[in-house]
C-alpha positions in Angstrom: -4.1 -86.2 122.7 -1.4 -86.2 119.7 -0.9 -83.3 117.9 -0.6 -83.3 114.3 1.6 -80.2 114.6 4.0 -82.1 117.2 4.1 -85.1 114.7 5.0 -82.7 111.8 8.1 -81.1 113.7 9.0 -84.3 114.6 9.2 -85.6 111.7 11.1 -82.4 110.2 13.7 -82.7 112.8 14.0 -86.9 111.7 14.3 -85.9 108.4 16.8 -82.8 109.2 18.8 -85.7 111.5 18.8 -88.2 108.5 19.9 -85.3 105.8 22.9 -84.1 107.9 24.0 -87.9 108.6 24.4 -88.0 105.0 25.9 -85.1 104.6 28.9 -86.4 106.7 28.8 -89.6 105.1 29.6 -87.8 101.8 32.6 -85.9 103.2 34.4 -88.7 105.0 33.6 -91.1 101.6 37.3 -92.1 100.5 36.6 -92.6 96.6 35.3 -88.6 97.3 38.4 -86.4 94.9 41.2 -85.3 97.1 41.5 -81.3 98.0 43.9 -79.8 95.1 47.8 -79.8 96.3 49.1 -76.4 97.9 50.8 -74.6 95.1 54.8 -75.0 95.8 55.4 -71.4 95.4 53.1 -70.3 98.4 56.5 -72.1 100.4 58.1 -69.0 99.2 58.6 -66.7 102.4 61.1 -64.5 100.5 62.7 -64.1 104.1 65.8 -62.7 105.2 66.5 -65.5 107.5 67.4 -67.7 104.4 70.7 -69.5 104.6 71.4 -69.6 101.0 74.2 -66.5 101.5 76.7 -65.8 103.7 79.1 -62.6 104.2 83.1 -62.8 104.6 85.3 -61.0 105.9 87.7 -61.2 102.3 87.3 -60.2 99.2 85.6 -61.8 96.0 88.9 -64.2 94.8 89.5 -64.7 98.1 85.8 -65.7 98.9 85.6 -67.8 95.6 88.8 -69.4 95.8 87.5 -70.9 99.3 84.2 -71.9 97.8 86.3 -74.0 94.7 88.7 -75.5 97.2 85.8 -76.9 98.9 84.5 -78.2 96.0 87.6 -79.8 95.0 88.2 -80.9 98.5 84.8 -82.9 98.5 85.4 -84.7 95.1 83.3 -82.3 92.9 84.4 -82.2 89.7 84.1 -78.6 88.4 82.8 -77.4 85.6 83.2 -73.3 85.8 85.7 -71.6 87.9 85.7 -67.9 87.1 85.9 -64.4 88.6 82.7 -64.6 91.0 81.2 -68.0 90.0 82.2 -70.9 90.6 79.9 -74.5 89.5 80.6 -78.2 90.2 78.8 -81.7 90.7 79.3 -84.8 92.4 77.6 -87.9 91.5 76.6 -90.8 94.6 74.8 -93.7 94.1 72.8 -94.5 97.1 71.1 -97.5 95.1 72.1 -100.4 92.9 69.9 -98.6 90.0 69.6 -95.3 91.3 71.9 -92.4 90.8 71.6 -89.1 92.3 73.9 -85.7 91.6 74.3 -82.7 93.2 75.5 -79.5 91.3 76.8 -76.2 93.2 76.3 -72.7 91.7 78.2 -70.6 93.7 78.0 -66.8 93.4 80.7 -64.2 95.2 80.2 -60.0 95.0 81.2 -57.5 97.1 80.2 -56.0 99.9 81.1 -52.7 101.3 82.5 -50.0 99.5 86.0 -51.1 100.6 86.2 -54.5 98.3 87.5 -56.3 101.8 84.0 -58.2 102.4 82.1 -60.1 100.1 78.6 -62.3 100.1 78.3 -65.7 98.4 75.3 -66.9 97.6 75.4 -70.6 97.4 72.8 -72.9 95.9 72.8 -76.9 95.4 70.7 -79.1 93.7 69.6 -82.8 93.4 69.1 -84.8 90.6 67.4 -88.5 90.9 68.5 -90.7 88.5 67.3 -94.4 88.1 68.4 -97.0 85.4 66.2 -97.6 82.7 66.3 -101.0 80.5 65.7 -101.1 76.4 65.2 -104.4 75.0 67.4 -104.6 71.4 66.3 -105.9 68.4 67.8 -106.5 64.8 67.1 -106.7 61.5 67.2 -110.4 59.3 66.6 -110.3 55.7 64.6 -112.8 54.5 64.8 -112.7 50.4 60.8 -114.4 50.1 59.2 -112.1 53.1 61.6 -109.2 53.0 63.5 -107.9 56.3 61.8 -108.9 60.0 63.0 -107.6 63.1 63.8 -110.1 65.8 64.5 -109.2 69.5 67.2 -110.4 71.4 68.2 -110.5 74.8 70.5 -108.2 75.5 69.2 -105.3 76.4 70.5 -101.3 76.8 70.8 -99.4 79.7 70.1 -95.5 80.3 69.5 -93.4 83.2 67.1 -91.3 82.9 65.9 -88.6 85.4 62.9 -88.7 87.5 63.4 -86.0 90.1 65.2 -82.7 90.9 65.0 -79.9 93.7 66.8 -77.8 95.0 67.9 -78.5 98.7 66.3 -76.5 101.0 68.6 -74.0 103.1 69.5 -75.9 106.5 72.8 -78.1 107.8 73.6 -79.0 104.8 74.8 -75.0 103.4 75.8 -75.0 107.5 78.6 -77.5 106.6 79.8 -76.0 103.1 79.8 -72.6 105.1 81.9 -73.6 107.9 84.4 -75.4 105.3 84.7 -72.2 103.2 85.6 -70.3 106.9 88.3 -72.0 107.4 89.6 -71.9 103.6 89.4 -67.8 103.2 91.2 -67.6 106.8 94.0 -69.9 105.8 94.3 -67.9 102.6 94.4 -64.8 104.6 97.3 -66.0 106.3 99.1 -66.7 103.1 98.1 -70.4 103.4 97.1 -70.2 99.9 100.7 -70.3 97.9 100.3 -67.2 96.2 97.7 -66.2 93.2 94.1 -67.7 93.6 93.7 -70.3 90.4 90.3 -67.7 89.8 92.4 -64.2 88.2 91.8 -66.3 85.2 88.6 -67.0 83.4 87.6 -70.9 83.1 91.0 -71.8 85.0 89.3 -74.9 86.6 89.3 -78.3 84.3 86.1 -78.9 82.6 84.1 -82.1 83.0 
C-alpha cells in the first residue's frame, strides 16, 4: 500500500533536487557580476629576493658613473646625473600610433663602513603612449549672422598616455646589472680616463 509519509519525503527530496539545480544554474549564469579584482598591492611580498638592488664591490661615483654609462651607452637621454642619482628615458615605438618610454631612476649609497662597496637600487618604468586625433575648426565672420565656426579637415595630433607600470624585477634589471659589472670593473682598472662626469651636480645634459 502507498504511504502518504513515503510520498511526502519524496516529494521533499524532488523539491530539494530541483532547488539545488537552480542554485547551480545561478552561479554558472554569465550575465551573473564578476568577483571584484584582487587588490594590486596584495602582489606586494616585500621580499628580500627582489632584484630591484644590487651591491658592488666600488664606491658610490664609481657605482653611479657605471649606471650613467649604461644609460648613455643604450641611447637614454639623461635627465639628472648627480652624486648618487642618476635618471634617464628612452622613447621606442613599437607601433605606427603607439609610443612607449621607459625612464630609469637609479639610486647609489654606500655600503660598509669602508665607503669601498655600494648598493644601487635600480627602478624602470613604462609609459604607453598612443596617438590621439583632434579635428580643427575656424572661425568665418559673417556681418548678417555674426561669426560661425566651420570644421576643416586637417586635423591635430597628440599623444596622450594610456598606461604606466613599473617593470617587474626579472631579466630585464639582469641585463642593466650585468652592463653596469663590467663598467665599474673597467673603471677600476683606470678604464675610465680619470674623474667620473658625477663630482659635479647636474653634470649630465638635460633633455
Amino acid at each position: 500500500m502507498f504511504s502518504p509519509l513515503f510520498a511526502r519525503t519524496g516529494f521533499q527530496l524532488l523539491l530539494l533536487s530541483l532547488l539545488s539545480g537552480c542554485a547551480s544554474k545561478i552561479s554558472l549564469n554569465p550575465l551573473s557580476p564578476p568577483p571584484p579584482p584582487k587588490p594590486v598591492y596584495q602582489s606586494e611580498r616585500f621580499q628580500a629576493d627582489e632584484t630591484f638592488s644590487r651591491l658592488f664591490d666600488a664606491s658610490v661615483d664609481d657605482t653611479c658613473e657605471a649606471a650613467r654609462r649604461a644609460l648613455l651607452s643604450q641611447g637614454y637621454v639623461l635627465s639628472l646625473a648627480n652624486k648618487g642619482m642618476v635618471k634617464g628615458s628612452k622613447g621606442f615605438q613599437p607601433e605606427g600610433e603607439v609610443h612607449v618610454e621607459i625612464s630609469f631612476n637609479i639610486v647609489c649609497v654606500p655600503d660598509g663602513s669602508n665607503g669601498q662597496l655600494s648598493t644601487a637600487y635600480v627602478s624602470a618604468q613604462q609609459d604607453r603612449y598612443v596617438l590621439k586625433k583632434s579635428p580643427n575648426s575656424t572661425s568665418i565672420g559673417v556681418s548678417a549672422i555674426g561669426s560661425i565656426s566651420v570644421p576643416l579637415s586637417s586635423t591635430q595630433d597628440s599623444l596622450v598616455k594610456v598606461a604606466s607600470e613599473t617593470i617587474p624585477a626579472g631579466a630585464f634589471y639582469d641585463r642593466f646589472f650585468a652592463l653596469m659589472q663590467r663598467l665599474v670593473r673597467e673603471l677600476g682598472n683606470g678604464e675610465g680616463g680619470g674623474s667620473t662626469a658625477l663630482d659635479g651636480d647636474n653634470s649630465a645634459p638635460q633633455r
